[in-house]
C-alpha positions as CSV (number, residue, x, y, z in Angstrom):
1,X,38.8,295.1,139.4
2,X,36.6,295.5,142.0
3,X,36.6,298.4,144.3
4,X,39.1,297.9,147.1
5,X,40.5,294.5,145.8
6,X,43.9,294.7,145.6
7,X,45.3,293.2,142.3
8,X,48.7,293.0,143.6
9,X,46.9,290.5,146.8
10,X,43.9,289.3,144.6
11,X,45.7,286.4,142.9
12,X,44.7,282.8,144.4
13,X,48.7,282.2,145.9
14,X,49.0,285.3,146.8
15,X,46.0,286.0,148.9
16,X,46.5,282.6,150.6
17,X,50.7,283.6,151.2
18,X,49.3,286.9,152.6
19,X,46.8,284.5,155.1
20,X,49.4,282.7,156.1
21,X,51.3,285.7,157.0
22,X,48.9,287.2,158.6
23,X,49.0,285.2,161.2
24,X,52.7,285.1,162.2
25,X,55.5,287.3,162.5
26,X,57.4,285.2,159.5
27,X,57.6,282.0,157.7
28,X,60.2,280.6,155.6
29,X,60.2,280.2,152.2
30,X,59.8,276.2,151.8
31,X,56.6,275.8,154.1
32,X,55.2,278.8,151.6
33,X,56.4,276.5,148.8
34,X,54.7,273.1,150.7
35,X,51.4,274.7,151.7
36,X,50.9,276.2,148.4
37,X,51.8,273.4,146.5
38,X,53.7,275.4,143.7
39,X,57.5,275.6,142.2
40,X,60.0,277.9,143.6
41,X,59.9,279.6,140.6
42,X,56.2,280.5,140.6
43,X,56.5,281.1,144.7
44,X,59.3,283.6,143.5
45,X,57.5,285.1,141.2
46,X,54.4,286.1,143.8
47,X,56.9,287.0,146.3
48,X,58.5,289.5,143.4
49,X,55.4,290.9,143.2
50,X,54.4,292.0,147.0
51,X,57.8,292.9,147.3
52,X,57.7,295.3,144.7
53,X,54.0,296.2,146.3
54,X,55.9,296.7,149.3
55,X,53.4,294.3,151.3
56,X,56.3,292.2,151.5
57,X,60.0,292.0,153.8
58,X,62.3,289.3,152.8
59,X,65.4,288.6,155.0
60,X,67.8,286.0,154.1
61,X,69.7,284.0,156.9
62,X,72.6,281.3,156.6
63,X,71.3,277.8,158.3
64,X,73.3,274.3,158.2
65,X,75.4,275.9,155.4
66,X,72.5,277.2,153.0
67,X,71.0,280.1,153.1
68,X,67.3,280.5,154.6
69,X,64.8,282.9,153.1
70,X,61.6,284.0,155.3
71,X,59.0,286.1,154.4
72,X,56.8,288.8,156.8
73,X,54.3,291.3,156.0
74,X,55.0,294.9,156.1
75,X,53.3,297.1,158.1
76,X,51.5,298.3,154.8
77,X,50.9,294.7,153.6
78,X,48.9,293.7,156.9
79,X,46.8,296.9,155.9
80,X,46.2,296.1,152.5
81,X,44.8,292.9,153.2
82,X,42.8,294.0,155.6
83,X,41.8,296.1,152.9
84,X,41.0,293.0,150.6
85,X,39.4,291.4,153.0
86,X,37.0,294.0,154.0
87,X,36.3,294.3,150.0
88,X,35.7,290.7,149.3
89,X,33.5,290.3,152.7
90,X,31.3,293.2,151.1
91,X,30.9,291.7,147.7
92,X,30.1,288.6,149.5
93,X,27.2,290.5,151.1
94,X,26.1,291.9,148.2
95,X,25.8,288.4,146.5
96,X,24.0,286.4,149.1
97,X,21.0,286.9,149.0
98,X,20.8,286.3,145.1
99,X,22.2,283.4,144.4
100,X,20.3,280.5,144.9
């Protein structure tokens, strides 16, 4: 992989569940599940994997007699994207101006 890509982030889902975290403190694990449009199984699966990254917190709440899950990014997981980000914006660069 690229130079600063992370392959634990670079995955399609797993970029865009880092996006979405990003931008707020925590979200729960069904709009995750909604907005990417994929099983729990295969959400689980992602979320195993920037947990075990350690971009990832999970904390598990009871609600109306269920138990909640919600996801935040970890100090280190906020950095690592930006990371990414700043990896992907430079290939980016470097491809503009030759492809037609």
């Amino acid at each position: 992989m690229s130079a600063g890509l992370d392959p634990a982030i670079h995955a399609p889902n797993r970029l865009q569940m880092c996006c979405m975290l990003a931008g707020v403190d925590t979200i729960d694990f069904a709009t995750v599940r909604e907005a990417l449009d994929v099983s729990e199984s295969v959400l689980s699966k992602h979320i195993k994997t920037l947990e075990e990254a350690g971009y990832l917190k999970i904390r598990k709440t009871p609600s109306e007699g269920r138990v909640r899950t919600w996801l935040a990014l970890t100090g280190a997981g906020r950095k690592a994207l930006k990371g990414h980000l700043a990896a992907l914006r430079a290939l980016m660069a470097g491809a503009e101006g030759s492809v037609a």
